[in-house]
C-alpha positions in Angstrom: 12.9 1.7 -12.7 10.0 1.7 -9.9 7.4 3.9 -10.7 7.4 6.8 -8.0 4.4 7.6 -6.4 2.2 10.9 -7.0 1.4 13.2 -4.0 -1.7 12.0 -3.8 -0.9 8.4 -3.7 1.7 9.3 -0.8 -1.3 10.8 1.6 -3.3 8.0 0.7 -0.8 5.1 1.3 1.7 6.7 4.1 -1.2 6.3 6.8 -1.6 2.6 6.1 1.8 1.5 5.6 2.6 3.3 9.5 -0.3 1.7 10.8 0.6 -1.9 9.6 3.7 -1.9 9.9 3.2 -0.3 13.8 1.2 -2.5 14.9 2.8 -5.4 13.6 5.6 -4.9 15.4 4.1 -3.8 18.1 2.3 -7.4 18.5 5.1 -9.1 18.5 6.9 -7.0 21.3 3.1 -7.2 23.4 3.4 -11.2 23.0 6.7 -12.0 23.7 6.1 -9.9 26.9 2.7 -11.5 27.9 5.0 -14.4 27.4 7.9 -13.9 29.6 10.2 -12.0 27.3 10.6 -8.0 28.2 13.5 -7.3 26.0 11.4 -5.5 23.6 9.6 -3.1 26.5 12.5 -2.4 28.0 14.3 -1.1 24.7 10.9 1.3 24.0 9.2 -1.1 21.5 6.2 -2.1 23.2 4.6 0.8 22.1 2.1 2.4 19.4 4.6 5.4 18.6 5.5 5.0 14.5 9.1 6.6 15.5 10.1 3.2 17.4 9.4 0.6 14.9 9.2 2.2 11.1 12.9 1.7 9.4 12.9 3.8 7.0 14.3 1.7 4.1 11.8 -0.6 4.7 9.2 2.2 4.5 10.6 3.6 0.9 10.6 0.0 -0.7 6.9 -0.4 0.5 6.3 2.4 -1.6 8.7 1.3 -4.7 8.5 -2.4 -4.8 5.4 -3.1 -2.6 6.7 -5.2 -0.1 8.5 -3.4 2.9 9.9 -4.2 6.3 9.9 -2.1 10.1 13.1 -2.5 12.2 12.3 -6.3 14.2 11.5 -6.2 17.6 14.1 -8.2 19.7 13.1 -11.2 21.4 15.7 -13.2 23.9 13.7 -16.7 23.4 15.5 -17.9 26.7 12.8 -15.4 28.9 10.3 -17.0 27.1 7.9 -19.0 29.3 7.3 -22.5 28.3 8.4 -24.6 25.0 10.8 -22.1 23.1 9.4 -23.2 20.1 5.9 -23.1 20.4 6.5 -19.5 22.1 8.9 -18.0 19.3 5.9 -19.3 17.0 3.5 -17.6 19.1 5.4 -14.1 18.6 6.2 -14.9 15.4 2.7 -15.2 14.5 1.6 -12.2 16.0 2.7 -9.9 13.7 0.7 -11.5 10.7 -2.4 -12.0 12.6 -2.4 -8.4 13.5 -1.9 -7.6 10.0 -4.8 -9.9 8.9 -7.0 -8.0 11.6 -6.9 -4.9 10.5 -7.7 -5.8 7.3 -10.7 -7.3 8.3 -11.4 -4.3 10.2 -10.8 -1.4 7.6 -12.9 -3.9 5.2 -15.5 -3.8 8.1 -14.6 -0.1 8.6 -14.9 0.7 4.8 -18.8 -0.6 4.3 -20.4 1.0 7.4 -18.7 4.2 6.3 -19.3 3.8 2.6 -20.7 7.3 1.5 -19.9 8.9 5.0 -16.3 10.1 4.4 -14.8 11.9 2.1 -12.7 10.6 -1.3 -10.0 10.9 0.5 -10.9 8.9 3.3 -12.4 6.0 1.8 -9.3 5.5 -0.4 -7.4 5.4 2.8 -9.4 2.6 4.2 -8.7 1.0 1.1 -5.2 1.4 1.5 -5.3 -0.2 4.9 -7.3 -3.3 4.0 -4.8 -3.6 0.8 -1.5 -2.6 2.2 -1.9 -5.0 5.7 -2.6 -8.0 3.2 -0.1 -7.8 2.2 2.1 -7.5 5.1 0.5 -10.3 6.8 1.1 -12.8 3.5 4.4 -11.3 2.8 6.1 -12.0 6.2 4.8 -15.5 6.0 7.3 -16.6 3.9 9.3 -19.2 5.1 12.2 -17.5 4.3 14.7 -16.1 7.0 15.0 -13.2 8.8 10.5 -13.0 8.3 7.9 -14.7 10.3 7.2 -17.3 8.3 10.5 -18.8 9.1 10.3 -19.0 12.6 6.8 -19.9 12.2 8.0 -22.7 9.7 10.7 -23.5 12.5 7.7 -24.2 15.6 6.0 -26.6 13.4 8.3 -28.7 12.0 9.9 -31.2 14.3 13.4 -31.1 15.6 15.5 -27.4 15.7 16.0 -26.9 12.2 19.4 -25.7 12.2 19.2 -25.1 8.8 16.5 -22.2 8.8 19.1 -20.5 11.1 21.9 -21.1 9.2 20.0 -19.5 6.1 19.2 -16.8 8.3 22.8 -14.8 7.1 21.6 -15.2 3.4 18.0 -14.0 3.8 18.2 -10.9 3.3 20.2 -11.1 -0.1 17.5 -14.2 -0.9 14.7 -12.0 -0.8 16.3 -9.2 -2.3 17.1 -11.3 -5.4 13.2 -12.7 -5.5 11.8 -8.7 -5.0 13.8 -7.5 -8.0 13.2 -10.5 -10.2 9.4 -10.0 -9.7 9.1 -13.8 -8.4 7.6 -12.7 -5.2 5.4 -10.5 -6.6 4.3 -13.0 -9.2 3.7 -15.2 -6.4 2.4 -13.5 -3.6 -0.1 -11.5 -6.1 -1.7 -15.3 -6.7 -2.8 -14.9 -3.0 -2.7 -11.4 -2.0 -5.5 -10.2 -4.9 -8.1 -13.0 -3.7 -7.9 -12.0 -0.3 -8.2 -8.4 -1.2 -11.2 -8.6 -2.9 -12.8 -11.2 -0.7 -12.6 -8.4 1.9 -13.4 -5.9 -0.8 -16.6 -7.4 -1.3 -17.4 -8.1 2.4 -17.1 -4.1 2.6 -19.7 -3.7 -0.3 -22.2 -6.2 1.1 -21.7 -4.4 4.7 -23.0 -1.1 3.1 -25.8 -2.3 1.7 -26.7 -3.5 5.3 -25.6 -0.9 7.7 -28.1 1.0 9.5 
């Protein structure tokens, strides 16, 4: 049985789960439209607002299993401007890199404020720079319906059919590989050395800030 979390740990880890899974989203609706594609800003999408993206499945398992999911923003590739595959990688990425920047900034964040905020506060930060890690690495998977996928689909040559075909067993796929703890086992190999590479760039920033 997952281990639920204490109050404490809620107040600590709700604010940085909405935020990265917000503005992941979020990036891949503001791409796909800077790319042609306003599907997702005409459905209410291309906005900051936690309401339109956070599914709230996806938010409990975040909490229970670590990994987590927002409802997808939807893209219609054929408005996309350009090759469709370089610009469904392009959104795809988005998402990811988002992730990945916040984490830089909440590491950056977390050593020019070190001794400035509150427990509370600092733990949050924490929180952001551990919790969008692992959104960005965990929806690089190549494995259907995440980014990784369609990512996996813009570089390889030819329309890989087969990606879209595994597409109606993804979700049961990485269900299996949650509950068996392989993802975890796998992802934690790359997840913990990013962490505390960022970790430490926090701690050398606040021994340098002014």
């Amino acid at each position: 049985m997952p281990e639920l979390p204490g109050l404490y740990q809620i107040a600590v880890l709700l604010p940085a789960i909405i935020v990265g899974l917000t503005f992941h989203e979020f990036a891949h609706g503001w791409v796909a439209n800077y790319l042609g594609d306003s599907t997702a800003r005409h459905q209410g999408r291309l906005t900051l607002n936690p309401l339109a993206h956070v599914d709230i499945i996806g938010l409990v398992m975040l909490f229970l299993a670590g990994f987590g999911w927002a409802k997808p923003v939807p893209v219609n590739p054929y408005n996309l401007r350009g090759e469709v595959k370089r610009s469904l990688l392009l959104v795809s990425l988005a998402g990811p890199a988002t992730n990945m920047a916040l984490a830089v900034l909440g590491a950056v964040a977390l050593g020019f404020l070190a001794g400035q905020l509150p427990y509370y506060g600092m733990d949050m930060l924490n929180q952001i720079v551990r919790i969008n890690v692992i959104l960005a690495i965990f929806n690089l998977l190549p494995i259907p319906p995440l980014d990784g996928s369609k990512i996996l689909a813009g570089l390889l040559p030819g329309q890989q059919n087969w990606l879209v075909s595994l597409e109606m067993y993804g979700t049961i796929i990485l269900l299996v590989l949650l509950f068996t703890g392989i993802i975890g086992g796998i992802l934690g190999l790359i997840i913990s050395p990013i962490y505390h590479v960022l970790i430490n760039l926090a701690s050398a920033l606040s021994y340098i800030k002014i």
